[in-house]
C-alpha positions in Angstrom: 48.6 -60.7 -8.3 45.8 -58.2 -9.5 42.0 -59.0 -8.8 41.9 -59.2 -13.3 44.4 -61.9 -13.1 43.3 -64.2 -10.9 42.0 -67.3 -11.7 38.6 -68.7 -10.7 37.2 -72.6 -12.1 34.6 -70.5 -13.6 37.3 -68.4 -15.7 37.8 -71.9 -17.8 34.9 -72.1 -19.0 34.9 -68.7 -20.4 38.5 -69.4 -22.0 36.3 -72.0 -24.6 34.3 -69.4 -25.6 36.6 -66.9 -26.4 35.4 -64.9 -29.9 37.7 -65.1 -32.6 39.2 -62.3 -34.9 37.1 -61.4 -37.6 39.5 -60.7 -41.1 38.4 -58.5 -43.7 37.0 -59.9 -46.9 39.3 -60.0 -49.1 38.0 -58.3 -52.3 36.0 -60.1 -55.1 34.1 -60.4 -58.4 30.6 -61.3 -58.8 30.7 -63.2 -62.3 27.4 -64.2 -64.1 28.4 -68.3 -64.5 26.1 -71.2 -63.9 29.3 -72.1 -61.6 29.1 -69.0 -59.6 25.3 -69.7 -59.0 25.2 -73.2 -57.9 28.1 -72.0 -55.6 25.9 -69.2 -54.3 23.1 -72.3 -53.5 25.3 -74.3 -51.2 24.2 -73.5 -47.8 26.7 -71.9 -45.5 27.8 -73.4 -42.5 27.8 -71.9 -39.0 30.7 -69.4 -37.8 32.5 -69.5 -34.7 32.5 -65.6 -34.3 29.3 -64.7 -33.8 28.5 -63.4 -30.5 26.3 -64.1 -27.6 23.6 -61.4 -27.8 21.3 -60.8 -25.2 19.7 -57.5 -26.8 16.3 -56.7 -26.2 15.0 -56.0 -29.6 16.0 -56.9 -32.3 17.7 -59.7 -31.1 19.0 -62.8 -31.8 18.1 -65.0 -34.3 18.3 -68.8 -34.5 21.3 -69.5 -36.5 19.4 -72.3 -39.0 17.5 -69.5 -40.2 20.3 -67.1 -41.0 21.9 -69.6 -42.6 18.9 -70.2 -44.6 18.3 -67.0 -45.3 22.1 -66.5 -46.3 21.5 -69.0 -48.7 18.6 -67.9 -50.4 19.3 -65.0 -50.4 21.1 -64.4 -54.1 18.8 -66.3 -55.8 15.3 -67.6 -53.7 14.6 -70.8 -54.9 15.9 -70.8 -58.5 13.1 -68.1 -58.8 16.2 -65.8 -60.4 15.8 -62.9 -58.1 16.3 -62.0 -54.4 12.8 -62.0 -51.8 13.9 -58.1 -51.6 13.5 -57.8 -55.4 10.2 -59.6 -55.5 6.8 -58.3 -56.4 4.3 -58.3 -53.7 1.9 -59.3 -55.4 3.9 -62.0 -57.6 3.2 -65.4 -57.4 6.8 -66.2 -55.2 6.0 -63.8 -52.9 2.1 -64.9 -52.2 3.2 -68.1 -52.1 5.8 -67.1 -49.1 3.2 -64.7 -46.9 0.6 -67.4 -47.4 3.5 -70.3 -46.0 3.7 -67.7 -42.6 0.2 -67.1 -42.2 -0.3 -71.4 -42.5 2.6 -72.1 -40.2 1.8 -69.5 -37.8 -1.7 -70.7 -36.9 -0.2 -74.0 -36.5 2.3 -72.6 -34.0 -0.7 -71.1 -31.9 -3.3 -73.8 -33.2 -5.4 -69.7 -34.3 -9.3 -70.5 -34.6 -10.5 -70.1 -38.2 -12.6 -67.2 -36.7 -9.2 -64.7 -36.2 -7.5 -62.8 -39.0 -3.9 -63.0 -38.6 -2.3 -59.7 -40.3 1.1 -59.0 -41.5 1.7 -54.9 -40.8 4.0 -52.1 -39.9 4.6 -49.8 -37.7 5.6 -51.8 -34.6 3.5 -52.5 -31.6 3.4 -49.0 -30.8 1.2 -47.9 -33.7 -1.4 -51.0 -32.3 -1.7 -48.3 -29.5 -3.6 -46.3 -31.7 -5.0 -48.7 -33.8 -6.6 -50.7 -31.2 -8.7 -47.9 -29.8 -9.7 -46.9 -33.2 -10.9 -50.0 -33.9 -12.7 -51.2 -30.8 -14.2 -47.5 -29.7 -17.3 -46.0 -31.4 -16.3 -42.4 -30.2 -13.8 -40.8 -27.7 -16.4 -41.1 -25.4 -16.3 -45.0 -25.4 -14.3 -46.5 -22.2 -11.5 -49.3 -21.8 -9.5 -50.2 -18.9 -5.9 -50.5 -18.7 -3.4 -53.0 -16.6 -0.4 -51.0 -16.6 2.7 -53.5 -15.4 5.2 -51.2 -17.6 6.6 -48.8 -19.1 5.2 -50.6 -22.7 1.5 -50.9 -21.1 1.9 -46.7 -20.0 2.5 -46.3 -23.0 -0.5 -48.0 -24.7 -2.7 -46.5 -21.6 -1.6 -42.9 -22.5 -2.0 -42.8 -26.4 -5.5 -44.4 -25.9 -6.4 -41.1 -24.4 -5.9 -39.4 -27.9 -9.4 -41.7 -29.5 -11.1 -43.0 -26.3 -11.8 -42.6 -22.5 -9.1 -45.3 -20.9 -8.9 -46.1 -17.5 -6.1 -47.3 -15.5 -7.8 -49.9 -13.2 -4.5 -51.0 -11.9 -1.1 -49.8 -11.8 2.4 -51.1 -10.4 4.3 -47.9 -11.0 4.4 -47.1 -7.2 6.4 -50.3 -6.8 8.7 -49.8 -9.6 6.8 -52.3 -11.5 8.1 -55.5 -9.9 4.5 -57.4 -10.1 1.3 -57.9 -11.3 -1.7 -57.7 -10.0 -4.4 -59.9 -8.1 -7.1 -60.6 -11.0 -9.8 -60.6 -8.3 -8.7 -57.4 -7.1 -9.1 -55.7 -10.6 -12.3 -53.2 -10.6 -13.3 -54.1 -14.0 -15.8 -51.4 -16.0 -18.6 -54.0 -17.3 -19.1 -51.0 -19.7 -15.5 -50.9 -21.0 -14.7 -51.7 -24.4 -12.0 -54.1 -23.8 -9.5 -54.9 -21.4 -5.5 -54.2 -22.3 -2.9 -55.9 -21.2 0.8 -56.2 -21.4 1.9 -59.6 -21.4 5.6 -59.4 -21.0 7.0 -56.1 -19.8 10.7 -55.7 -21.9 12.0 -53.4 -19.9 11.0 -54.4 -16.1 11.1 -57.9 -16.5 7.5 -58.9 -15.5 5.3 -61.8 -17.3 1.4 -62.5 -17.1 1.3 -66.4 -16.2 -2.0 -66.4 -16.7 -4.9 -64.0 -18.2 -7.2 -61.7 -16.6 -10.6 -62.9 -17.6 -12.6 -59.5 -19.2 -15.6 -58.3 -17.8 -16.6 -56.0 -20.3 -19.8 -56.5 -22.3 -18.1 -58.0 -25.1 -15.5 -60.4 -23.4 -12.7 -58.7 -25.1 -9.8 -58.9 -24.0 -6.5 -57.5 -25.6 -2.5 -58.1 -25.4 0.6 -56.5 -26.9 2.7 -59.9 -26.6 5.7 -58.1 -28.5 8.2 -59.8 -26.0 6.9 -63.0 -25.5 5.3 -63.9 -28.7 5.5 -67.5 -29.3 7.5 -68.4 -26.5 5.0 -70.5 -25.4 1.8 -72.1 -26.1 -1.4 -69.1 -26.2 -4.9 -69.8 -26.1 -5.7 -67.4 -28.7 -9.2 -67.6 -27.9 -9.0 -66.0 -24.8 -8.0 -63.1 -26.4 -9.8 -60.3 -29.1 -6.8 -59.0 -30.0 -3.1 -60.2 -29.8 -0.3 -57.7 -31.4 3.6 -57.8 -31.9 6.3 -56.8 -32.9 8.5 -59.2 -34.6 11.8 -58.2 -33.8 12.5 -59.8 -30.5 11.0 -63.3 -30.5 9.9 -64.2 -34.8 12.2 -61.9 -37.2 13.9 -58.9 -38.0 12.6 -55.2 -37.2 9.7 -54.0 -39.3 6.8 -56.4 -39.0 3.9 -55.9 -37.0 1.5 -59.0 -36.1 -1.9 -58.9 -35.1 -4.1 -61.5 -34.4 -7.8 -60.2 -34.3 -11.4 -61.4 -34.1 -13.1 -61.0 -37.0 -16.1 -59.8 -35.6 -13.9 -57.1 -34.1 -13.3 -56.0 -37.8 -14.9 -53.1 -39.7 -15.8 -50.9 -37.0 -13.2 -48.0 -37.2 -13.8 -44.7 -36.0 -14.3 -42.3 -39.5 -10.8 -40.2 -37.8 -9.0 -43.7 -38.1 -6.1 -43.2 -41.4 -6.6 -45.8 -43.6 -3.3 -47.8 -42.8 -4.9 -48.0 -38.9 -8.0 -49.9 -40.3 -8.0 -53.6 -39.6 -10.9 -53.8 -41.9 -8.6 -52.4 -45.2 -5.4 -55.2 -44.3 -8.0 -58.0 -43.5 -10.1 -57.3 -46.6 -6.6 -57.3 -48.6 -4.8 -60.2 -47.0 -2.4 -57.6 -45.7 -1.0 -56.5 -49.0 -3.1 -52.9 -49.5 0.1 -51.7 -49.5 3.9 -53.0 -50.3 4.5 -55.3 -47.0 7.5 -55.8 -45.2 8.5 -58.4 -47.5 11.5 -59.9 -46.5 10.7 -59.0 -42.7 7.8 -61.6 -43.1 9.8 -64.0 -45.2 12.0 -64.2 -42.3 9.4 -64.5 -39.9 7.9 -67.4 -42.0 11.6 -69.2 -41.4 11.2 -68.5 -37.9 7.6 -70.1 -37.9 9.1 -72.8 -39.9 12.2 -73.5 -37.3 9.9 -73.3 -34.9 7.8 -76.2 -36.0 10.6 -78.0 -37.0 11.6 -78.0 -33.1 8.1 -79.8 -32.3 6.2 -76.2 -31.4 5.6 -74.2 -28.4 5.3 -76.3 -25.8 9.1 -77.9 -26.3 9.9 -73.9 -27.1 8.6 -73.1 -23.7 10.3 -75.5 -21.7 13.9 -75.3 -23.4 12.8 -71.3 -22.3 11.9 -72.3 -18.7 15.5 -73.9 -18.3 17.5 -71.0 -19.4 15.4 -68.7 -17.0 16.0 -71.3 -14.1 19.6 -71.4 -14.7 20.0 -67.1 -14.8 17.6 -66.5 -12.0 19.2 -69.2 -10.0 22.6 -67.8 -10.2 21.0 -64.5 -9.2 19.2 -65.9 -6.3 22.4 -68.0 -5.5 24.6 -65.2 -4.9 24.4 -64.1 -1.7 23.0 -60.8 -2.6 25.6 -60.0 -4.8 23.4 -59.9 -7.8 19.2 -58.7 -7.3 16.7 -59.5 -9.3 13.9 -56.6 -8.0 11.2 -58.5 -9.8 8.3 -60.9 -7.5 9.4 -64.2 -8.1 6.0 -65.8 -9.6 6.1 -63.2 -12.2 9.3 -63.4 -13.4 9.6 -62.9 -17.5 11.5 -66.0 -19.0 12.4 -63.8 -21.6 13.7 -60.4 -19.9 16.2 -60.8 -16.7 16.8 -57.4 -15.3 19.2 -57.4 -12.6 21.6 -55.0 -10.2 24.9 -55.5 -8.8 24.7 -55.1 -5.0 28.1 -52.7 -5.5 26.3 -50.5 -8.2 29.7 -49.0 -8.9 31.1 -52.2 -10.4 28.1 -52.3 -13.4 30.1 -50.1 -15.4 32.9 -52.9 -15.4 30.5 -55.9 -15.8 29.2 -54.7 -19.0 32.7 -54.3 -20.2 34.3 -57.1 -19.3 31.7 -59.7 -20.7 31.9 -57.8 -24.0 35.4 -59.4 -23.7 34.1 -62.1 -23.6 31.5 -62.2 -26.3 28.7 -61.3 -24.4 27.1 -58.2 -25.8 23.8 -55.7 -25.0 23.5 -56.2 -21.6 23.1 -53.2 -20.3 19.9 -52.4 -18.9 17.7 -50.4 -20.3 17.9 -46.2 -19.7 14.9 -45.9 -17.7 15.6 -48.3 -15.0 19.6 -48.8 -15.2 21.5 -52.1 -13.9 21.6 -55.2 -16.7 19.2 -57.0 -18.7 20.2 -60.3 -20.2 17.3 -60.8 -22.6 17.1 -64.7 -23.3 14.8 -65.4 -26.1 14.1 -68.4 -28.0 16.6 -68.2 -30.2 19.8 -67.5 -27.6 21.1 -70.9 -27.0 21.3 -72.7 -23.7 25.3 -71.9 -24.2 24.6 -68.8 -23.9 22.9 -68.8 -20.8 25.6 -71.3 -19.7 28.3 -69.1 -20.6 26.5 -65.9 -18.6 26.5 -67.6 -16.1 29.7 -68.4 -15.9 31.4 -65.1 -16.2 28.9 -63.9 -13.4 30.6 -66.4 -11.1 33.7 -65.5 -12.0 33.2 -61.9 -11.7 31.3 -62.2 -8.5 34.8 -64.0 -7.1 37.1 -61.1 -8.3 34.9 -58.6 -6.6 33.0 -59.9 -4.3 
């Protein structure tokens, strides 16, 4: 009997999980009938073909919102039009970025002294706009934790509008940790001090915060992968950005979270669309917004609430990433998780097969299976099984699984 046929205990539990075959759609005719739209109303129910996707961004969403969204999304609340079709600036579509903004401070319990902006541009235009903002001059410093390849990032387009410095760095030790806080040399003249707090790609998480030594106790965080996954105390921070499209929504939103006294201080180079003063002063609408990117993310906010917030978030979280790492640990060495255990993300698991040849294989065969986007990212290679909030405890049940199995075929 080949090595494929053989059958392991843990090879059952994948058979319940097969995918099924998606059909075409047959075709059909959109009629204008009262019938047709109270059909259109009824909210769908849940399919058994949708896969198990552990993508890093965008990702997976939690399946009560789709459906939601699915069946709103014809006709939004007998408002007779589609959020894409809204206005901006109509009374639907206030009424829906106002819901977010309410339901996101709730999530995060954000002080009454912090904007909270709806933008574009993804995290990596907060790169520039942050030292824009903060920095008088080019000649103004900050210092920069680089634990990354996103916080490397950050550090080097900072050097276009300020004078950054990398006060610590990982990158000799393939970024498997982060640092000591007392060992950080800390400018007191700095500007602010940047953080990542969830590295995507290497799999690396801040448990707790550096405390800022600069003059203005400013601290700031690109949070794009671990954005309410947990409870924050926001006012730790100056400024908190992220991207939407891993933890909170689809692609194309941008949140920051800033200090209001951090507003209205841009450098005259800044373009307007970089100026936190311009979106505050508007209530993020200067321009058309990402309108049905922040619906979504106000039926995220609103899921999220409806689960009890953050702190149940974060320990349904802590259980998936107990369950993947232990299987990792458990393996004999089959399966290496480079990154220092204290520091582990709960949201990015990168891992290597001890017989790197067999990756190639892995990948494959739990498509097969319905497991999809684990393959790790370019720069670094291996897997990645990216386990956010909304990729159910099924799925992480499921991974599992197959790794067992596979590790019994191979090892």
């Amino acid at each position: 009997m080949s090595a494929a046929a053989t059958t392991t205990p843990n090879s059952l539990l994948l058979n319940r999980h097969k995918p099924t075959r998606i059909l075409s759609p047959r075709p059909f005719t959109v009629r204008c009938t009262a019938a047709t739209q109270t059909a259109a109303a009824t909210p769908p129910t849940a399919s058994s073909t949708r896969l198990f996707n552990f993508a890093a961004g965008p990702a997976t969403l939690p399946e009560p919102v789709l459906l939601k969204a699915q069946s709103e999304l014809y006709d939004y609340q007998g408002s007779g039009m589609s959020v894409m079709e809204m206005s901006h600036r109509g009374k639907h579509f206030l009424s829906i970025i106002q819901k977010a903004e309410s339901d996101l401070r709730a999530l995060l319990d954000i002080p009454d002294s912090y904007s909270v902006l709806f933008l574009q541009g993804g995290a990596t235009s907060q790169f520039s706009s942050v030292p824009l903002n903060l920095c008088g001059s080019s000649e103004d410093t900050a210092d920069y934790v680089v634990t990354g390849s996103w916080s490397d990032k950050a550090f080097k387009e900072a050097q276009r509008f300020c004078s950054p410095k990398v006060i610590w760095s990982g990158k000799a030790d393939k970024y498997v940790k982060i640092p000591n806080f007392d060992d950080l040399e800390q400018n007191p003249d700095a500007t602010y001090l940047h953080i990542c707090a969830n590295e995507t790609i290497h799999g690396v998480e801040f448990k707790d915060y550096p405390v800022p030594k600069n003059k203005g106790g400013i601290l700031v965080a690109d949070m794009s992968s671990n954005f309410c996954s947990k409870p924050v105390d926001v006012s730790k921070f100056g400024i908190i950005y992220a991207g939407a499209q891993k933890n909170v929504g689809p692609s194309g939103v941008t949140m920051v979270i800033i200090r209001k006294d951090l507003i209205g201080n841009a450098q005259g180079i800044t373009p307007i669309m970089l100026d936190y003063k311009i979106h505050h002063e508007n209530k993020s609408l200067y321009n058309t917004p990402p309108c049905y990117g922040i619906y979504m993310c106000g039926l995220v906010f609103e899921h999220l609430l409806e689960l009890g917030g953050l702190a149940g978030v974060e320990k349904m979280n802590k259980k998936k990433a107990d369950l993947l790492y232990r299987a990792i640990d458990e393996s004999k060495g089959f399966y290496r998780c480079p990154v220092e255990k204290s520091v582990r993300s709960l949201m990015n698991v990168p891992f290597t097969l001890e017989k790197s040849e067999l990756e190639g294989d892995f990948i494959k065969e739990a498509e097969k299976e319905g497991m999809v986007q684990l393959k790790g990212h370019r720069s670094v290679g291996g897997m990645r099984a990216s386990i956010y909030n909304a990729m159910p405890y099924a799925g992480v049940e499921k991974l599992v699984g197959f790794m067992k199995d596979f590790q019994a075929r191979h090892g």
